[in-house]
N, CA, C and O of each residue as an XYZ file, in Angstrom:
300
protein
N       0.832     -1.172      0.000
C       0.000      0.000      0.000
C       0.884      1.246      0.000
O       1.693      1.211      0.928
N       0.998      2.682     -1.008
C       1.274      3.366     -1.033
C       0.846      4.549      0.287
O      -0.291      4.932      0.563
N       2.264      4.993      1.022
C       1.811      5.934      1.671
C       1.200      7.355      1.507
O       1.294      8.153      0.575
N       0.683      7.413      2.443
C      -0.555      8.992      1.503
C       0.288      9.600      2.381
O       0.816      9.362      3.467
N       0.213     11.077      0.981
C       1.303     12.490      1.859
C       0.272     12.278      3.178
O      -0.659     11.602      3.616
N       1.489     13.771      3.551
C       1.100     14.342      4.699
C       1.367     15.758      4.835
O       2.435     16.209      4.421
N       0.388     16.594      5.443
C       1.525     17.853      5.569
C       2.226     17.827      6.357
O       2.311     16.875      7.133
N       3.407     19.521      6.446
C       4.488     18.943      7.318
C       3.525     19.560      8.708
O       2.364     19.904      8.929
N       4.802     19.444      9.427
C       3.828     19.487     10.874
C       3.097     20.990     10.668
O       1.877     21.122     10.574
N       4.052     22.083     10.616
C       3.121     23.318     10.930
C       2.359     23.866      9.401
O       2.644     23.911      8.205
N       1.390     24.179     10.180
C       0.757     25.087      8.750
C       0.549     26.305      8.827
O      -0.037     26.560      9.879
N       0.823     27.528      7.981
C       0.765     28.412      7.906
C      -0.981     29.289      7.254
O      -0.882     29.890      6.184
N      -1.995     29.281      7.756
C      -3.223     29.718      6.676
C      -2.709     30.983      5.986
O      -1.695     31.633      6.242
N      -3.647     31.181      5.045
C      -3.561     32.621      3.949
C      -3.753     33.751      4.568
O      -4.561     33.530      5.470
N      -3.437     34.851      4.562
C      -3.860     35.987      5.448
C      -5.237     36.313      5.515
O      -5.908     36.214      4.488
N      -5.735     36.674      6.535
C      -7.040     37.005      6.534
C      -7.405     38.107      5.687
O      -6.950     38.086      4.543
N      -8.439     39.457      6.170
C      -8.575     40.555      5.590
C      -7.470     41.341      5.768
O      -6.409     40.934      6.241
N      -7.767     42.832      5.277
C      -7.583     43.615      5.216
C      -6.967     44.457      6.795
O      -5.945     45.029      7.171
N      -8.366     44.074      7.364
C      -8.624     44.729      8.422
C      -8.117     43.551      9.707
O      -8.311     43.885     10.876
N      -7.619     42.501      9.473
C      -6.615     41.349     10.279
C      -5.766     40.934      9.543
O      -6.088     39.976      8.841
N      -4.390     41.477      9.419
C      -3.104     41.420      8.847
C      -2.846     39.905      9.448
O      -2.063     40.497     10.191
N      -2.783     39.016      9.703
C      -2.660     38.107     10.234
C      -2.629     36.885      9.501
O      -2.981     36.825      8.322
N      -2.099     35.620     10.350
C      -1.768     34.160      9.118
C      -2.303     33.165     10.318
O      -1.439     32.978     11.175
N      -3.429     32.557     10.530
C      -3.887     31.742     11.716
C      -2.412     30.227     11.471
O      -1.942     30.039     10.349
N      -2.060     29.588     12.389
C      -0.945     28.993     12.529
C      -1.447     27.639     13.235
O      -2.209     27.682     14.201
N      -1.023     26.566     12.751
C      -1.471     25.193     13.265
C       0.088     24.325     13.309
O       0.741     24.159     12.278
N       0.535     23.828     14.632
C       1.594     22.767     14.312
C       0.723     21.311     15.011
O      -0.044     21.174     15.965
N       1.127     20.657     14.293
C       0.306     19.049     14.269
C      -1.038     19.272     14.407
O      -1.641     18.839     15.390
N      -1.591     19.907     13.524
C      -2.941     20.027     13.994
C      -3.544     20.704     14.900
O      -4.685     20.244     14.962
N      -3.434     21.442     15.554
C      -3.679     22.014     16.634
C      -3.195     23.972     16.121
O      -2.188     24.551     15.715
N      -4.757     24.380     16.503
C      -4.338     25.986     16.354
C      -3.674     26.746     17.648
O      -4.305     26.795     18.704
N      -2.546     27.257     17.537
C      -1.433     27.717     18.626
C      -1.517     29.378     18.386
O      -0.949     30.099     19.206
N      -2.263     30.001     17.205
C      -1.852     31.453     17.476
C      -2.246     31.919     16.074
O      -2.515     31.255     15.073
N      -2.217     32.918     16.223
C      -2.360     34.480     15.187
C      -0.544     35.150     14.657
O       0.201     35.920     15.263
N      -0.419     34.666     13.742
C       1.029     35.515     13.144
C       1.068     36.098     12.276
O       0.580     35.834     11.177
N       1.772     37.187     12.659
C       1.657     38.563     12.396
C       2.973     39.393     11.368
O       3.007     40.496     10.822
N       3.861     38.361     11.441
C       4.881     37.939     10.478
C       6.061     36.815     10.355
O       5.793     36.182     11.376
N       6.767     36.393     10.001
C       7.299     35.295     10.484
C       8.538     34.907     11.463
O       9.266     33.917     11.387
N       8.567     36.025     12.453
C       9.330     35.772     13.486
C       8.056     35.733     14.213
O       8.315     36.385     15.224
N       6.857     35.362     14.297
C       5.686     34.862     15.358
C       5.757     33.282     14.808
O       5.771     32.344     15.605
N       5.792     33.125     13.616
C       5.863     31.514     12.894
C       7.298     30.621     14.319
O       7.156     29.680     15.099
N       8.503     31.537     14.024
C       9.578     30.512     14.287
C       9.372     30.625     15.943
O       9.613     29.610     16.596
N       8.850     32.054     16.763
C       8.378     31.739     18.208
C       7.255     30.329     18.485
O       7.351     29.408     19.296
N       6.394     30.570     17.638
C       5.317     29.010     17.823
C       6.342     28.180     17.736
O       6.779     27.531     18.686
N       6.860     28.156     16.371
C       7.518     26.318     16.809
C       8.537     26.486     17.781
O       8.601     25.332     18.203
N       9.455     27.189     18.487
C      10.174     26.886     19.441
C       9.212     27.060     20.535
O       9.684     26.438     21.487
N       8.100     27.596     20.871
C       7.481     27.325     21.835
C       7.062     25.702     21.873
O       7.193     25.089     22.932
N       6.562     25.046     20.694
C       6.104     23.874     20.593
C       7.353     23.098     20.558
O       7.185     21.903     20.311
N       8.594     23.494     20.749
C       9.871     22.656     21.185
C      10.758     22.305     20.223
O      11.785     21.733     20.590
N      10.515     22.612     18.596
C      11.730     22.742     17.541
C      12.921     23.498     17.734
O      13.083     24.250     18.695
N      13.563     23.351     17.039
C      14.834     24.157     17.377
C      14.675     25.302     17.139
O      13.716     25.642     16.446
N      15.755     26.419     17.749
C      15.983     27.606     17.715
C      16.137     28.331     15.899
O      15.835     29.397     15.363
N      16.753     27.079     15.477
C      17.243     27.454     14.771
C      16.388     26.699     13.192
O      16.776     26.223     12.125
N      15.399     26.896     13.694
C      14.363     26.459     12.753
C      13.921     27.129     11.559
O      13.365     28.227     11.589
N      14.133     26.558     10.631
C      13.909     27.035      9.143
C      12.350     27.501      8.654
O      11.662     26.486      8.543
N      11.778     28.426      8.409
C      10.578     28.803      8.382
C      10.405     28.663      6.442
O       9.402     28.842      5.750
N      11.318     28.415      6.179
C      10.843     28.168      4.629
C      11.296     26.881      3.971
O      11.384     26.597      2.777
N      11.590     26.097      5.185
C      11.901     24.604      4.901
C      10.338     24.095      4.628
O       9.450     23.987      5.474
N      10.256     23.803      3.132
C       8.990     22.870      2.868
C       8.321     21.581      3.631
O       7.139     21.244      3.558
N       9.606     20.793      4.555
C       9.317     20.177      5.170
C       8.776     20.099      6.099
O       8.124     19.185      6.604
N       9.039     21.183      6.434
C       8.549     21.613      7.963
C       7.064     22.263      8.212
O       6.093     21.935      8.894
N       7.383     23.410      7.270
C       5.946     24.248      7.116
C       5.591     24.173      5.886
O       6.344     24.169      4.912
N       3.964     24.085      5.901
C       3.442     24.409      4.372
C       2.566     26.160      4.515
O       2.005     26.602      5.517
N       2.654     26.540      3.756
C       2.552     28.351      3.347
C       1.383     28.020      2.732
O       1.484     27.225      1.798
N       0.180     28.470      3.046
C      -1.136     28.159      2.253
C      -1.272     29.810      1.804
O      -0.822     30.659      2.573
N      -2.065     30.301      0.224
C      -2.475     31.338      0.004
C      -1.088     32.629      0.237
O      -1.047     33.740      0.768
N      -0.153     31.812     -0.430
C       1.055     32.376     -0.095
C       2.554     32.280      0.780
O       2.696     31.435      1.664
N       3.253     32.905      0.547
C       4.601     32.300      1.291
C       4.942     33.057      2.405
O       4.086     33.581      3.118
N       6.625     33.185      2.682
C       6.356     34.110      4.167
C       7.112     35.225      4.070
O       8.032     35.688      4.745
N       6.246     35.733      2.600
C       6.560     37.509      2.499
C       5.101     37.637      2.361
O       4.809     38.817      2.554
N       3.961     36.856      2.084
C       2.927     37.463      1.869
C       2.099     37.182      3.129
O       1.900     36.057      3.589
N       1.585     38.479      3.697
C       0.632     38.562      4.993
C      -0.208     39.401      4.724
O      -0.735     39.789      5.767
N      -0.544     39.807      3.990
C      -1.250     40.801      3.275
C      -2.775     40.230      2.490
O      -2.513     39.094      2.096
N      -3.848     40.483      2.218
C      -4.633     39.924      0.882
C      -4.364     40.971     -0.115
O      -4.496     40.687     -1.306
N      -3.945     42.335      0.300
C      -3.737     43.267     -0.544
C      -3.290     42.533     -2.022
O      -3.034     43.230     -3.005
C-alpha cells in the first residue's frame, strides 16, 4: 500500500482581511496562534519545542497556504 502524503507538521493559513493582517498557525494540527509575520511563525515552533534554529521556509517543515512568508497581506 502506497503511503498517503502528509503535511508537514506546521501550517501556515492565507492571510485574513484587510482589516486582520494576520496568518492563523497550526503545528500538528492544533491551532497555537495568530502571526503577524514570520518571526511569530519561528516563536510558535520553538514554543512547541523545535529548534531555535528552525527554518521557516523549509517545505518540510511548514506548508505556506495562500502564499509564502513575504505574503501577509490579501492586498
Amino acid at each position: 500500500m502506497e503511503d498517503m502524503p502528509t503535511d508537514p507538521p506546521i501550517v501556515v493559513h492565507p492571510p485574513q482581511d484587510e482589516t486582520h493582517p494576520y496568518r492563523r498557525v497550526e503545528i500538528s494540527h492544533v491551532a497555537v496562534g495568530r502571526a503577524f509575520n514570520i518571526a511569530d511563525v519561528i516563536e510558535f515552533a520553538r514554543r512547541a519545542g523545535l529548534d531555535e534554529n528552525f527554518d521557516a521556509t523549509d517545505p518540510d517543515l511548514v506548508k505556506w497556504r495562500g502564499g509564502g512568508p513575504e505574503d501577509w497581506s490579501t492586498a
